[in-house]
N, C-alpha and C positions, 0 to 999 in steps of 0.2 A: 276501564280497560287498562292494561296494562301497558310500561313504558316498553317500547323495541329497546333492546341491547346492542351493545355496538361489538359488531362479529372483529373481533380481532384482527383476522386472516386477511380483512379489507383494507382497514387502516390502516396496515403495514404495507401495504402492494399500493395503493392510490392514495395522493394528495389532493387536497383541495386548494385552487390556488384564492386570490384575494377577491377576484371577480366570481368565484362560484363554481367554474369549472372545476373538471376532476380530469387528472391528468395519470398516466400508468407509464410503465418504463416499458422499450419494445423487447421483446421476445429472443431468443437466440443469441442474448449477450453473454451467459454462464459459463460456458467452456467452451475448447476444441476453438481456440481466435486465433491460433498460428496458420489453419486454411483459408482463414477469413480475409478478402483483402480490405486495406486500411480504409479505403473511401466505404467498405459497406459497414464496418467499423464503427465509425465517425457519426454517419446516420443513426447506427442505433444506440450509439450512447443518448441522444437525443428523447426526452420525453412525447408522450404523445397524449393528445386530448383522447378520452374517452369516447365514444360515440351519443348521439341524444338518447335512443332508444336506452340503452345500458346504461346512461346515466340518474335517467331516475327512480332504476331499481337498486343502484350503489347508494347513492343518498340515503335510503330508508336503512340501509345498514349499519352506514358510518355514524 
C-alpha cells in the first residue's frame, strides 16, 4: 500500500503543537480591521485548537 502524501495546503494553515494537538488561526483576520473593534481583534489574533472530530482526519494528511 502506498505512503499518503502530505496535502500541502494543510501544513501551511495548521501546526502541530509539542503535545500532539493541532492548532489553526481564527477566521476573519485578512482584511476590512479598521470596522473591526480592537478587543475583537485581539481574540482572533489568538490560535485556536482544532476540534477532535477534524482532527484525526488532519493527521492523516499532514
Amino acid at each position: 500500500m502506498p505512503k499518503i502524501r502530505t496535502r500541502h495546503s494543510v501544513r501551511r494553515r495548521i501546526k502541530k503543537t509539542s503535545t500532539g494537538k493541532l492548532m489553526r488561526r481564527m477566521s476573519c483576520v485578512g482584511h476590512l480591521k479598521t470596522k473591526k473593534p480592537r478587543k475583537r481583534k485581539r481574540r482572533l489574533k489568538k490560535n485556536v485548537r482544532i476540534t477532535p472530530g477534524l482532527e484525526k482526519q488532519l493527521k492523516r494528511l499532514l
